[in-house]
C-alpha positions as CSV (number, residue, x, y, z in Angstrom):
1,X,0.0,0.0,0.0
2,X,1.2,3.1,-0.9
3,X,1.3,6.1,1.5
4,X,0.2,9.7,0.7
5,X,2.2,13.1,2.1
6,X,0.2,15.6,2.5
7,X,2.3,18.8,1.3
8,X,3.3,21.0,3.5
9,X,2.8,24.7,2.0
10,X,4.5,27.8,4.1
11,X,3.5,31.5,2.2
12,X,6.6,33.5,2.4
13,X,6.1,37.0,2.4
14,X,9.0,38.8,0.9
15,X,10.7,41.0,4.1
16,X,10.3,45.0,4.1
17,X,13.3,46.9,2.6
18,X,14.9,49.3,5.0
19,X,18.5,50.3,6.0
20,X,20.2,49.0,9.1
21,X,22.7,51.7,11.1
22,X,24.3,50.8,13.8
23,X,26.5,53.1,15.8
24,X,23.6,55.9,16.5
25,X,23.7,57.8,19.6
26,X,20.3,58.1,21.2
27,X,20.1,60.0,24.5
28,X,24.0,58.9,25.8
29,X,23.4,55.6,24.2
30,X,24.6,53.8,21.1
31,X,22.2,51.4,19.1
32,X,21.8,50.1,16.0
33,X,17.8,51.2,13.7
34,X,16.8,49.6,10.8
35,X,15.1,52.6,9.0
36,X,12.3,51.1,6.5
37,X,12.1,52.4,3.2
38,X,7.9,52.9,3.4
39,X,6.6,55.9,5.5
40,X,3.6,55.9,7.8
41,X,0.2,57.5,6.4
42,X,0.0,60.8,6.7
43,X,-1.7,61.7,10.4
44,X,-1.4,64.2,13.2
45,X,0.8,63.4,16.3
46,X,-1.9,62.7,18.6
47,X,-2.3,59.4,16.0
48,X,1.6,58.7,15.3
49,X,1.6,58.7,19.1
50,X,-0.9,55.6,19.0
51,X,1.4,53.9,16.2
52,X,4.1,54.3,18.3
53,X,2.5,52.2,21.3
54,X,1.3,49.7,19.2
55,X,4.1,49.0,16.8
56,X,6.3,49.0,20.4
57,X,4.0,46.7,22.2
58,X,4.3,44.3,18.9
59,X,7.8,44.8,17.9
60,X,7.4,46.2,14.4
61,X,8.5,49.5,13.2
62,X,7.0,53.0,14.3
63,X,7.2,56.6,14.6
64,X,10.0,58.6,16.4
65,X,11.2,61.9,18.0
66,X,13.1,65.0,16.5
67,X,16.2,64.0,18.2
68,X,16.2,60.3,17.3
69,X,15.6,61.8,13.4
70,X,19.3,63.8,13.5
71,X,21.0,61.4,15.5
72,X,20.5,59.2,12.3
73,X,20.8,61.7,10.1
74,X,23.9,62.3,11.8
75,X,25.0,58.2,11.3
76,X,24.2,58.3,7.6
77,X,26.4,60.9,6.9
78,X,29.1,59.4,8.3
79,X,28.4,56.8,6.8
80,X,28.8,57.9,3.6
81,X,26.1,55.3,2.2
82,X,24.7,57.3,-0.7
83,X,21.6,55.5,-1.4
84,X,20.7,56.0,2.5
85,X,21.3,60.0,2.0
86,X,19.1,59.7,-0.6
87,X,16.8,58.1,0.8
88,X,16.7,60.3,4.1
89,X,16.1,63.4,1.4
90,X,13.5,62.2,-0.5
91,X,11.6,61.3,2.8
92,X,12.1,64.7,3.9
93,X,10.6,66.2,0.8
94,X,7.4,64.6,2.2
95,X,7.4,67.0,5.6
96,X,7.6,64.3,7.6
97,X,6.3,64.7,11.2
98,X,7.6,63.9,14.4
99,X,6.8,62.8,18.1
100,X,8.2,65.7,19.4
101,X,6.5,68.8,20.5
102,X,7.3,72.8,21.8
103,X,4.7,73.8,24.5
104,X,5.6,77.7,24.1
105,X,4.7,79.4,27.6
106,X,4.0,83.1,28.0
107,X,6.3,83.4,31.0
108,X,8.9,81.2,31.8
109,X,10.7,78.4,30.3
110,X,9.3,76.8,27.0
111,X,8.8,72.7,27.1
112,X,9.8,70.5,25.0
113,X,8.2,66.8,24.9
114,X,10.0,64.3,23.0
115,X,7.9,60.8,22.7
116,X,5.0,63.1,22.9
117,X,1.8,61.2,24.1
118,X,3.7,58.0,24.7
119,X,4.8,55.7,27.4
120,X,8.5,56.9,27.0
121,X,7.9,60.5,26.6
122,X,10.7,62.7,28.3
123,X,10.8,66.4,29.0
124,X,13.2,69.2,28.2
125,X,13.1,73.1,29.5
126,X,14.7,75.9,28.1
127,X,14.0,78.8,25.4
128,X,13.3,77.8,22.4
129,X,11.3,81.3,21.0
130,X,13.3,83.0,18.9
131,X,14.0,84.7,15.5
132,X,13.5,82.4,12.7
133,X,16.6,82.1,10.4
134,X,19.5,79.8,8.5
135,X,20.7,77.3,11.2
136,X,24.6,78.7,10.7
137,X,23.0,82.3,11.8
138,X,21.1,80.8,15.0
139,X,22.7,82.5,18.0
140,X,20.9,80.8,20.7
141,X,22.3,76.9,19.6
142,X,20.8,75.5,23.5
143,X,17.2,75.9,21.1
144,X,18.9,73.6,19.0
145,X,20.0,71.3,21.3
146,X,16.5,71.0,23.0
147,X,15.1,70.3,19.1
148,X,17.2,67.8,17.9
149,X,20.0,67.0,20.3
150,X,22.7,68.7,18.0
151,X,23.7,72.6,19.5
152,X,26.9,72.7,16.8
153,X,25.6,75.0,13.9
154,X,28.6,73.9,12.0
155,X,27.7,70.4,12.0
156,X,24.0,70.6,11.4
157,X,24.9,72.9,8.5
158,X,27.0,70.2,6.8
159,X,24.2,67.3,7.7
160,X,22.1,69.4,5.6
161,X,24.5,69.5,3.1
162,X,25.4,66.3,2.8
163,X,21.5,65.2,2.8
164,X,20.3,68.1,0.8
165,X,22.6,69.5,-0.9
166,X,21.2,73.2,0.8
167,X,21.5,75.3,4.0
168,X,19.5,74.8,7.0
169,X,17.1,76.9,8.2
170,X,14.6,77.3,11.6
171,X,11.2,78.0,11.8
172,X,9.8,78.8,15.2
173,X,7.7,80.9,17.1
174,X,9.3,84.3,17.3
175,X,8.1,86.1,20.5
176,X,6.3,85.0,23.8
177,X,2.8,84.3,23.0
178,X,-0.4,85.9,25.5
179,X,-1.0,82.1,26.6
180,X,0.4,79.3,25.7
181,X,0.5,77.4,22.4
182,X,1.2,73.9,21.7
183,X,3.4,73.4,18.5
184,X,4.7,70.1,16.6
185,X,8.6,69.7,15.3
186,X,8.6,68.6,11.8
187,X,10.9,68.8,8.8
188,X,10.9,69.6,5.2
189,X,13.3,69.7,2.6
190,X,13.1,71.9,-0.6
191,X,15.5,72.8,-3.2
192,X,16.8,75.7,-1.4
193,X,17.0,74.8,2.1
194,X,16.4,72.0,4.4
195,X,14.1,72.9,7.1
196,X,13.4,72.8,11.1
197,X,9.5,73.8,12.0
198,X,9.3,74.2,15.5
199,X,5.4,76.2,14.7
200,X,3.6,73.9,13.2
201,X,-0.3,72.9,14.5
202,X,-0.5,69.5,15.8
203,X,-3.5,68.6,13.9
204,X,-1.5,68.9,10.7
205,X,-1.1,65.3,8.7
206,X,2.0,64.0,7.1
207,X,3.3,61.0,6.9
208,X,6.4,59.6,9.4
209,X,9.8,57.8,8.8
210,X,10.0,54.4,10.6
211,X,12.2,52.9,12.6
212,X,13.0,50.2,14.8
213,X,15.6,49.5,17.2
214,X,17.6,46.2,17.0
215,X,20.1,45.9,19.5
């Protein structure tokens, strides 16, 4: 008698292309992203905030914070990887959003959330109002610092460079406001200049790079 096998059948799916740095410095400590090559729909923060929880809690990729965005910026220039550079820029010609956001106070220090709305949000104070202007200009670099973790003008300006081929240049809120104003960090990259919005609503959508940490 002859016996019969049933087949086994697995459906493969083909894995998601994204880049894999290691050697970025996050908060004082040094990991390796894989940065995937498809964004996040567009959404406001209060929703990337959500993605963020719920690609965490599964282990897939999500949203991130101003800071983690340059430290990786930072890592792919150093890199040298030019497909990654590219990459990087044609994401930022998309606006992308961030979890990070600048509670503007009329008196006092201005805060800034980074993770906003999630379980690993973290708070910075300092001044962030100020004139808006090309980041190699920008007097006040603690602002910077409190944005995007990077207070050397020099440097940013030759990230944007690198990435863009252009200057860099901050958008904020110029003055203290009557009451206080809640404002999102995002970027933007154009043929002229590579951007830093410190201003913009939070209801605005745009879609998100995504990342995921690996070791």
């Amino acid at each position: 008698m002859t016996k019969t096998i049933k087949p086994l059948v697995k459906h493969v799916f083909p894995c998601e292309e994204y880049f894999e740095i290691s050697g970025v410095n996050y908060r004082g400590n040094t990991h390796t992203y894989r940065v995937y090559s498809k964004m996040t729909d567009s959404m406001n923060q209060d929703k990337f905030a959500k993605e963020y929880e719920k690609g965490k809690k599964e282990g897939n990729p999500h949203p991130m914070d101003s800071i983690l965005h340059f430290s990786i910026f930072d890592s792919a220039v150093k890199s040298g990887d030019s497909d990654l550079m590219n990459f990087i820029q044609s994401g930022l010609r998309k606006y992308p959003n961030t979890l990070s956001r600048v509670i503007y106070n009329h008196s006092g220090k201005d805060e800034i959330i980074h993770n906003y709305g999630t379980s690993d949000a973290y708070l910075l104070t300092g001044d962030v109002v100020g004139p808006d202007g090309w980041i190699k200009d920008i007097n006040d670099k603690k602002s910077l610092e409190l944005l995007i973790g990077i207070k050397d003008t020099m440097k940013l300006d030759k990230i944007s460079q690198r990435i863009n081929k252009t200057h860099m240049y901050l958008w904020r809120i110029n003055s203290k406001p009557s009451e206080k104003i809640e404002r999102v960090v995002r970027f933007g990259a154009g043929d002229y200049r590579l951007f830093l919005y410190a201003g913009r609503d939070s209801s605005n959508v745009f879609p998100a790079f995504r990342v995921l940490q690996v070791d």
